[in-house]
C-alpha positions in Angstrom: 23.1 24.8 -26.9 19.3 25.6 -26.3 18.2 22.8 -28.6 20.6 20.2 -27.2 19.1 21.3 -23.5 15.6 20.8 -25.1 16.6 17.7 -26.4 17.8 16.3 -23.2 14.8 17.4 -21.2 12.1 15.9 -23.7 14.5 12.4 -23.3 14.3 12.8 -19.2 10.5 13.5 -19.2 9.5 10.8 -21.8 11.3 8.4 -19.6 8.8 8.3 -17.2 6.9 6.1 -19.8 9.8 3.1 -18.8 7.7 2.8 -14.8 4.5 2.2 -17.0 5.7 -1.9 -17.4 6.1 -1.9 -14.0 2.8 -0.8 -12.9 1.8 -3.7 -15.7 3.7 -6.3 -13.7 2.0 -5.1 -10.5 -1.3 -5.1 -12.3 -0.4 -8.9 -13.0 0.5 -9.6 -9.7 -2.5 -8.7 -8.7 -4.2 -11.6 -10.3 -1.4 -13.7 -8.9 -2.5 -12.5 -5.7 -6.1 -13.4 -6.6 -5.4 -17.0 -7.4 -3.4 -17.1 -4.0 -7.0 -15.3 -2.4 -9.1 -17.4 -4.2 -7.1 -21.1 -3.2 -6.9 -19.5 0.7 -10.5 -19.2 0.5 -11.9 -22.5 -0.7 -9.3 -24.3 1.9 -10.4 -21.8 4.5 -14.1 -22.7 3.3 -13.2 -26.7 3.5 -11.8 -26.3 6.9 -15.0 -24.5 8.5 -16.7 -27.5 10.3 -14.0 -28.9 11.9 -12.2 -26.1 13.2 -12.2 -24.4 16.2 -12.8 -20.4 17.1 -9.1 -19.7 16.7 -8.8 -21.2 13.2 -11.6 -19.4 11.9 -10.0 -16.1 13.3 -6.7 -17.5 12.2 -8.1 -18.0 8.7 -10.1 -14.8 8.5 -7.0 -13.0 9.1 -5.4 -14.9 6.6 -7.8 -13.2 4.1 -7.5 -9.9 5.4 -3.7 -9.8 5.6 -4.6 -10.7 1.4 -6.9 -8.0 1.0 -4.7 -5.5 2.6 -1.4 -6.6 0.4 -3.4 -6.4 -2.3 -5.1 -2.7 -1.5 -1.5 -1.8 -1.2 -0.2 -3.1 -4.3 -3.7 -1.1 -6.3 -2.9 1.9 -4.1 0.7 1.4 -5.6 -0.5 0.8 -9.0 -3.0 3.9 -9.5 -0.6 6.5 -7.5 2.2 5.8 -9.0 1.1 6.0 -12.6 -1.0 8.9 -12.1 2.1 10.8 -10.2 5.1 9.7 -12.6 3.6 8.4 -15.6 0.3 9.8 -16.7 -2.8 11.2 -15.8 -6.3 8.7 -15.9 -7.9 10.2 -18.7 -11.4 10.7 -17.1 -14.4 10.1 -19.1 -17.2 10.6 -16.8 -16.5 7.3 -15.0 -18.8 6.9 -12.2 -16.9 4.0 -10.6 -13.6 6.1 -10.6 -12.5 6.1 -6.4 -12.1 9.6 -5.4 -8.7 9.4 -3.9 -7.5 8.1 -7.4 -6.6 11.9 -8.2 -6.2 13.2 -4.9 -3.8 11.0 -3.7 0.2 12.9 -3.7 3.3 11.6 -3.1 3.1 12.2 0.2 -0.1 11.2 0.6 1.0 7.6 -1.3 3.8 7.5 1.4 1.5 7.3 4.4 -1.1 5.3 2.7 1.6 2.9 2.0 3.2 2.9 5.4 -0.4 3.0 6.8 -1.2 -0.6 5.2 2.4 -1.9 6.0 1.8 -0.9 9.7 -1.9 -2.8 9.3 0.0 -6.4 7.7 2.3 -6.2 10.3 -0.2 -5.9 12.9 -2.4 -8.4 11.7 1.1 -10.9 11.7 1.3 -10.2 15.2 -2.0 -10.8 16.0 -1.9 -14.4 14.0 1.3 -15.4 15.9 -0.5 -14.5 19.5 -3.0 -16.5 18.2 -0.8 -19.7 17.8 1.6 -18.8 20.9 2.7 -22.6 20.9 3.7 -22.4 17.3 6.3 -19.2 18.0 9.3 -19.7 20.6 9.8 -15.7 22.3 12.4 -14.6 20.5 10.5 -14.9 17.3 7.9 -13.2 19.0 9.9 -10.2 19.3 11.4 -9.9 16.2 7.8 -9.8 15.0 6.8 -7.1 17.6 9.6 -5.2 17.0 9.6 -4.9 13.7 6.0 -3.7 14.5 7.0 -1.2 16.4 9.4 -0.5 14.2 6.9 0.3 11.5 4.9 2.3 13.8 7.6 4.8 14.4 8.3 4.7 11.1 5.1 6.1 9.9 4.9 8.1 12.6 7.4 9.9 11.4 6.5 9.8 8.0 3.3 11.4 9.2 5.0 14.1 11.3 8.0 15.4 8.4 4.9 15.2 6.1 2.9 17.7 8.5 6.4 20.0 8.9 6.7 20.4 5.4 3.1 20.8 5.0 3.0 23.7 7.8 5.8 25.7 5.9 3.8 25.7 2.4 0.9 27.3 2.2 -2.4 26.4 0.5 -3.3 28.1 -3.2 -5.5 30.3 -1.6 -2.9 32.0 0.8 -3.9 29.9 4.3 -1.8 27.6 5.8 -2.4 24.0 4.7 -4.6 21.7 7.2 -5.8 18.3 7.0 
């Protein structure tokens, strides 16, 4: 019976290894993303001397709300391998961000909900922006869904901080950020 247990947990644990082609087609979207970046940019870029104050903020944003999606999906990528897959192996790699093997489940959660919060802000922002373009009750669907998100990782950042009071550190102190 021992063996068959042994069997079943070295099956359960080397399935882990099924996320990595997941990460893979998050790494690919990625540079799908770029292309997207890249095409936003060289309109946004044609569009300069003709437009006005608002569509350069407009198309700035643009970019942003691109960079963040992006930042999200690498944040995704990285903690989510290194937590469930596999470690990075580390070979003295300056460029290595720190966070890359400091960053835990729950810390993935709020970063997560952190950059979800920051897209939805800047889509609320944009469609201020163009108050014509947006009849009210589209506008607050968009800002309550905002809200929404904000008391969501409000939340998330509270239970996280709950939990984290009742455990205590390796040394023996309480936990603190």
């Amino acid at each position: 019976m021992l063996k068959f247990e042994r069997i079943i947990e070295t099956v359960l644990f080397q399935s882990r290894w099924m996320l990595a082609p997941f990460y893979l087609g998050l790494a690919f979207c990625l540079l799908l993303m770029l292309f997207h970046f890249v095409r936003e940019l060289a309109q946004f870029v044609v569009r300069i001397p003709g437009s006005t104050e608002s569509d350069v903020i407009l198309g700035v944003l643009a970019l942003i709300d691109l960079t963040f999606t992006a930042n999200l999906v690498l944040i995704v990528i990285f903690s989510g391998y290194e937590n469930f897959v596999s470690k990075f192996e580390k070979d003295g790699d300056r460029d290595r961000p720190d966070w890359m093997t400091k960053v835990d489940f729950g810390g993935l959660k709020q970063k997560l909900m952190t950059s979800i919060v920051a897209i939805s802000a800047i889509q609320v922002l944009k469609a201020f922006m163009n108050l014509g373009e947006y009849d009210t009750g589209k506008l607050g669907w968009l800002v309550g869904i905002h809200v929404l998100f904000l008391g969501s990782l409000l939340a998330v950042v509270i239970a996280d901080r709950i939990a984290e009071s009742g455990n205590p550190a390796p040394d023996g102190h309480k936990a603190t950020r």
